[in-house]
N, C-alpha and C positions, 0 to 999 in steps of 0.2 A: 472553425475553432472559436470558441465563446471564451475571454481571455479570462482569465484568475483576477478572483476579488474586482473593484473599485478603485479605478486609478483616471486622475487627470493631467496627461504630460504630451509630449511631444511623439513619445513612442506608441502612443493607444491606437488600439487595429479598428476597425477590421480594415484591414487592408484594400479590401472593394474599393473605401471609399477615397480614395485618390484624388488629385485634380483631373475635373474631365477629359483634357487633352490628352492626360496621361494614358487614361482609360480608352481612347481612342484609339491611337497607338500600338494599344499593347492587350484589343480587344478580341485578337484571336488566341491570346495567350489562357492558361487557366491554372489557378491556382494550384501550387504543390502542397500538398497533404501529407502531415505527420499522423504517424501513433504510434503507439506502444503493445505489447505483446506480452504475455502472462502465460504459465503454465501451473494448471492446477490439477488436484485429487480434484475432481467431478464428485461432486456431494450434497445432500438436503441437509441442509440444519432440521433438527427435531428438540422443541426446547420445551420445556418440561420445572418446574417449583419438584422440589425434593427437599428431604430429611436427611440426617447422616448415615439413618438408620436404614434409609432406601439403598445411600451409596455403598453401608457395609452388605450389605444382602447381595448386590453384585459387583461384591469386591473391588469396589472403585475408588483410586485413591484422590481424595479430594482435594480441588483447586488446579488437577492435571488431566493431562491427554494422553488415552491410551487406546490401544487397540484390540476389539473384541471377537471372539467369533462369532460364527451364523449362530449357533444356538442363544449367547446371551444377549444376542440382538434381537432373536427372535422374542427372547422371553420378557427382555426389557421393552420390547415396543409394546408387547403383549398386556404386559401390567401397567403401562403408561396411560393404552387404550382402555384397557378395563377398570380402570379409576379414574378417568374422564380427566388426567393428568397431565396433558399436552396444552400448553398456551395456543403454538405455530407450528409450523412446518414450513421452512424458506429454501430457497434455495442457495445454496452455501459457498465453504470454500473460500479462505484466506484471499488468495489471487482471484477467482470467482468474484468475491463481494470489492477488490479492488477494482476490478476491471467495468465492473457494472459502473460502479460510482466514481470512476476517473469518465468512464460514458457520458453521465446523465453532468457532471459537472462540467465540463469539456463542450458536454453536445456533439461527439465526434469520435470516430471509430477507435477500436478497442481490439486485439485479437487474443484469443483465449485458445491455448491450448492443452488436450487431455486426451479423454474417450469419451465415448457416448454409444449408452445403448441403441444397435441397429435396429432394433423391433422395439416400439415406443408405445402404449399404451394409454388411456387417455386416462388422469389421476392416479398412473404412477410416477413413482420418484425421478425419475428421468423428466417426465411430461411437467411435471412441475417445477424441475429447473429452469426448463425451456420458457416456461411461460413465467416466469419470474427474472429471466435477463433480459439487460436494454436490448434493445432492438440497436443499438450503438456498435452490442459488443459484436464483432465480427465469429462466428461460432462453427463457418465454413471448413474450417482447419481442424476443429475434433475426429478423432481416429475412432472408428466403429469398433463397438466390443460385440459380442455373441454372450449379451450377459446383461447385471447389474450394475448400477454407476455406487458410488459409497452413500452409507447414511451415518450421519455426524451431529448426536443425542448431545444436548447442551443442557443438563442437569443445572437449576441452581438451588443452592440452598439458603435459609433464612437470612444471611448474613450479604447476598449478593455472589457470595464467590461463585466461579464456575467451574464445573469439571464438567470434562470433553469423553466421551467412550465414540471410538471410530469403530463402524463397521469396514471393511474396506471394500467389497465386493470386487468388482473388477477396473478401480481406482487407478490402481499402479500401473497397470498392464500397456501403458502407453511407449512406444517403442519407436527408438531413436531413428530410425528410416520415415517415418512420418513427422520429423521435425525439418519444416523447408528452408532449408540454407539461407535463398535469398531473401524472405520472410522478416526473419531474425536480423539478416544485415541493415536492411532497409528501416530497422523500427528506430522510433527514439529513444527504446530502452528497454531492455528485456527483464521482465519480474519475476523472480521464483521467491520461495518459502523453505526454511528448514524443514518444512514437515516431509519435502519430495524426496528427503534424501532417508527417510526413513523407510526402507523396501527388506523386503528378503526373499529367499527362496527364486522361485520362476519371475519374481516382477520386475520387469522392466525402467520404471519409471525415472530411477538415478539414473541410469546410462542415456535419457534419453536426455533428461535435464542436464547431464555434463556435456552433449554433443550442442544444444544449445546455446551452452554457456563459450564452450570452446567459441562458436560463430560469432557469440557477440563478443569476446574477448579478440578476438583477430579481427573482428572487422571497426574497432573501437566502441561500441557501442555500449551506453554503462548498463551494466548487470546491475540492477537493485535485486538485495535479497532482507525477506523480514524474520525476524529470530520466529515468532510464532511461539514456545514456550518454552520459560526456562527447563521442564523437566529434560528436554531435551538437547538444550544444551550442555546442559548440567553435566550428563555421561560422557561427556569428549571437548570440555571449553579449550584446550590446545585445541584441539583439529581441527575445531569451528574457526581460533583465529586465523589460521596456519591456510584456513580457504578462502577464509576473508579478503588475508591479503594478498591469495594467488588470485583470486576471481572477481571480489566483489566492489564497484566503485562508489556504490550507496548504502546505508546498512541502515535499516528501519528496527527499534526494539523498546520496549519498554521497561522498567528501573528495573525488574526481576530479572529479565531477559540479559540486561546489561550488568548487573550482579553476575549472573552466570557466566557471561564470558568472557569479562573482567576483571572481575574482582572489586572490583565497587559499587558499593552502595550508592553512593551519593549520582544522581542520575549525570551532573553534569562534568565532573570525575570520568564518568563512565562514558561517556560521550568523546571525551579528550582523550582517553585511554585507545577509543577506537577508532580514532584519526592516524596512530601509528600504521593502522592495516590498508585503510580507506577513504577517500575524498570528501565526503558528503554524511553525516551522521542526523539520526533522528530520533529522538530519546521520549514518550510520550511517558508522563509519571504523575498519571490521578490527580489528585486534586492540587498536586504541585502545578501542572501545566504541561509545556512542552517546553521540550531544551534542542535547539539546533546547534552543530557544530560544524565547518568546514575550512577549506582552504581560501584564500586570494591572495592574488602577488600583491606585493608592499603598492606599486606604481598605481594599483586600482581599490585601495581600501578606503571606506569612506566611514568619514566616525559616527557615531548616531547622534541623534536632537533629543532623545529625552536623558532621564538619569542613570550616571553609574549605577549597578549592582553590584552589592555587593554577593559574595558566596563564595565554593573554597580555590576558586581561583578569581584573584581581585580583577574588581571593573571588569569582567568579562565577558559582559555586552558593548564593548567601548566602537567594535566595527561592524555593528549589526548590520549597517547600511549597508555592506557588500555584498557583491552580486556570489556565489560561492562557482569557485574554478576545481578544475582538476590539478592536483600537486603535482605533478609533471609540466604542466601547461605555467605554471608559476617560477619568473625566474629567483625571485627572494620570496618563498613562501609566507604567510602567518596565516595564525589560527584563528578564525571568528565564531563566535558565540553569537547566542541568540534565544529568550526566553518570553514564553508569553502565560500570560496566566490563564486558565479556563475562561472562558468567551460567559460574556455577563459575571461573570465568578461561579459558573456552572449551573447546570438547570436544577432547580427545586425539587424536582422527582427523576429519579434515574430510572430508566424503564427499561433499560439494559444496556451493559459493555459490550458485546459481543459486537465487536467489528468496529468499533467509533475509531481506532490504530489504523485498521484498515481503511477508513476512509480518512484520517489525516494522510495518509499515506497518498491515498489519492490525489489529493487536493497537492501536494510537491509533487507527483510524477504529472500534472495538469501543467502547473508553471514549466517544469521541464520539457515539458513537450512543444507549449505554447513558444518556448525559448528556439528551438527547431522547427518551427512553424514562421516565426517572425525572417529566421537569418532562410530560409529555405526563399521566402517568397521578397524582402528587401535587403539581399543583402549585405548592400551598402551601406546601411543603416549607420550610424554613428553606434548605435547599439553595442552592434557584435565589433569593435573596433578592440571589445574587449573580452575573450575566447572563454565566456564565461557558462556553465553548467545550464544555471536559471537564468531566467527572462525578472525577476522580481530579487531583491534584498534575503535574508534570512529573516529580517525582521517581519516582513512583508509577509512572507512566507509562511511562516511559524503563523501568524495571527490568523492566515486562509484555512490552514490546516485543523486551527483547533476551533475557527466557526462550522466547518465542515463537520467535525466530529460531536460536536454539540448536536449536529440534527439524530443526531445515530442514536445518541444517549435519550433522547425526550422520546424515542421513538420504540416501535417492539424488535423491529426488522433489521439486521445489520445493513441491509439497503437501502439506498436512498431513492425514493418513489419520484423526485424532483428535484430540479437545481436551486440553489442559493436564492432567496428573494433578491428581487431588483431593487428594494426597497427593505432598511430596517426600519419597520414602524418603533421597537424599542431599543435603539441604538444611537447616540448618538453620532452624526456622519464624521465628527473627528475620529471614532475608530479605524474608518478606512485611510483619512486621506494624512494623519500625523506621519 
C-alpha cells in the first residue's frame, strides 16, 4: 500500500520499516492486505468531437446518458469511423475507471466485478479493456458471457459538454450467484454506480448489485455509491434518497447530480442535505472545486489552521481537520465541511472531463482503504484509538482528490497511466504539508 498524498508525522507507513528487533520477532508474520471491490457495466469508451446537428440525427439528447440499440450503434460507430471522427477508444466504465485508478494510486489490488466476453479476440472491445486495466485491478472475479461486453460513445460538442449513448450488449447480464459473499465481506468498501440499477427485461445486473449490497450492509462494510448523472436521478430523486439512506454510507455526486437529488443548487447545501441519508459526502462542482461533508463525535473534532469561509452555511470549514466517522459510531455527532479549490486553480487546457469525479473518487476510497490497511496491520496505534472512516482529515482529503483529478483533466484518457509524482516540480511543498 503506497499511502495518500505527502504527509510527515508519527503515523507514516510503510509499516516494513519498524525497529529491527521488532522485525525479528515478528519476521515470520506477513502483512494483511486491504482492498476494495467495484462492480461495473464492462464497457470501451468511444469518444468522438460532434455537432448538435450530429446529436439530433441520432436523436440524442444532449449533455445526457442514454441507451441505444445494435442498430444505432451500429450506424453511429459507422459514421464516426467514416468521417475519421474518433479521437480514442479506452477502456471505460464509471467503477472500471475507478478501480483502475484507485490501483495505479494505491499501487495495490483492486477487485472489479461484471462480465467479460468468453471468446476474446485480439483488437476487440473486450481485448482492449483488458489491455487498458492495471494489472492492480484483480479481474479474476468477472463472470463469462457467450457475447459482447457494452460500448459507451462519449460524443463532445463545441462547448465541452458530454453526451453518453450506451450500447449495452451483454453489460447487465451479470448474475447474483457470481457475486462471492466472502469477497464483499472482506473488502474495504464496496463501490457501485447508479447506472447498475438501470436494467430491464431479462437483465440481471440490479439483483446482482442488491445481493452485493445486502453482503456489504450485513457485514459492515461501507457501500460507496456515485450518482453518475443527473438524468437519471432526476426520474425517481425520492427513491434514490429513500436507498441512499437504506444502503449507502458514502455518496460520491457532482452539483447537478446533487441538484437532482436534493434540491439544491448550491453544491455545499447539497452536501449537508445528504448527510441526513449518509456518513461521508462528496460533492465535485467545476471550477468551484470540491466540497466534502461528513460526520465526527464532538470528543474528536479538531478546528482547522487556516481561514474561516465564508458560504451558505457560516465558517463551515471551522473542523476540516477531522478525521470523518460513521454517525453511528459518534456518541455527540457534528457535521464537518471541507473545500478545496481546483489544484494550481485548474489546468490551462481541459482535454477532457470524462472520469476526473471518478478518479477524485479514487483518490478518498485510497485513504479509506489506507485507513484499514494501517489498524489491520498496527492496531494499536494511537491512530485507530479513534473509530474513524479515513486514515487522513477531510481537509487533507479533499486536496488528494482534487490533485488526483487534475491528471484526468490535462489528460485525453479518463485513466491514469501513473501515480502522483514524488515530486511537485510547480508546486509549492506548503501545499501538502499546511
Amino acid at each position: 500500500m503506497k499511502f495518500p498524498g505527502r504527509r510527515r508525522h508519527k503515523h507514516y507507513f510503510p509499516v516494513e520499516a519498524k525497529d529491527p528487533l521488532t522485525n525479528q520477532l515478528n519476521s515470520t508474520e506477513r502483512l494483511q492486505r486491504s482492498y476494495i471491490t467495484g462492480i461495473d457495466q464492462i464497457v470501451v469508451d468511444i469518444e468522438a468531437k460532434v455537432d448538435q446537428a450530429f446529436l439530433d440525427e441520432f436523436q440524442l439528447r444532449r449533455g445526457m446518458s442514454q441507451v441505444i440499440d445494435n442498430d444505432i450503434t451500429n450506424a453511429l460507430y459507422d459514421r464516426l469511423k467514416l468521417n475519421n471522427m474518433v479521437d480514442y477508444e479506452f477502456a471505460g466504465g464509471t467503477i472500471g475507471n475507478t478501480m483502475h485508478n484507485y490501483s495505479t494510486l494505491a499501487d495495490d489490488r483492486s477487485v472489479l466485478l461484471g462480465v467479460m466476453s468468453e471468446n476474446i479476440k485480439i483488437g476487440s472491445y473486450a481485448y482492449r479493456f483488458l489491455c487498458n486495466t492495471s494489472s492492480r485491478v484483480d479481474l479474476n472475479y468477472l463472470q463469462p458471457v457467450d457475447g459482447p461486453i457494452g460500448r459507451c460513445f462519449t460524443l463532445i460538442d463545441e462547448t465541452g459538454e458530454r453526451t453518453f449513448a450506451i450500447s449495452a450488449g451483454l453489460m447487465n447480464h451479470l448474475r447474483p450467484e457470481s457475486i462471492d459473499k466472502e469477497l464483499i465481506e472482506n473488502s474495504s468498501a464496496l463501490v457501485i454506480s447508479a447506472y447498475l440499477m438501470r436494467t430491464q427485461g431479462d437483465e440481471t445486473m440490479t439483483d446482482a448489485t442488491m445481493q452485493a449490497v445486502k453482503y456489504a450492509n450485513d457485514a459492515g462494510v461501507p457501500v460507496v455509491l456515485t450518482l453518475g448523472t443527473k438524468f437519471l436521478i432526476e426520474q425517481d430523486p425520492t427513491w434514490w434518497a429513500e436507498f441512499v439512506k437504506e444502503h449507502v454510507d458514502i455518496l460520491a455526486m457532482n452539483e447537478e447530480e446533487g441538484l437532482a437529488i436534493t434540491g439544491f443548487e448550491d453544491p455545499l447545501l447539497a452536501a449537508d442535505k445528504a448527510l441526513d441519508w449518509t456518513d461521508l459526502v462528496i460533492c465535485t462542482a467545476g471550477e468551484k472545486g470540491l466540497f466534502m461533508a461528513g460526520y465526527v463525535d464532538d470528543s474528536f473534532k479538531r478546528e482547522t489552521e487556516y481561514p474561516l469561509l465564508p458560504g451558505a452555511i457560516a465558517d463551515f470549514n471551522r473542523y476540516e481537520f477531522s478525521r470523518a466517522m460513521r454517525k453511528d459510531d459518534c456518541q455527540n455527532p457534528i457535521r464537518a465541511y471541507s473545500h478545496t479549490a481546483p489544484f494550481m486553480g485548474g489546468p490551462d487546457s481541459i482535454k477532457n472531463t470524462n472520469g476526473a469525479g471518478d478518479c477524485a473518487l479514487a483518490a478518498v476510497l485510497h485513504d479509506l482503504s489506507a485507513n484499514v490497511y494501517h489498524k489491520l496491520n498496527v492496531a494499536n496505534s494511537a491512530k485507530h484509538q479513534q473509530p474513524a472512516m479515513t486514515y487522513s482529515s477531510l481537509a487533507q482529503i479533499s486536496k488528494y482528490a482534487n490533485r488526483a483529478s487534475y491528471e484526468v483533466l490535462v489528460q485525453h484518457s479518463p485513466r491514469l497511466s501513473r501515480g502522483l509524482p514524488e515530486r511537485e516540480d510547480c508546486l509549492e511543498q506548503v501545499y501538502w504539508e499546511q
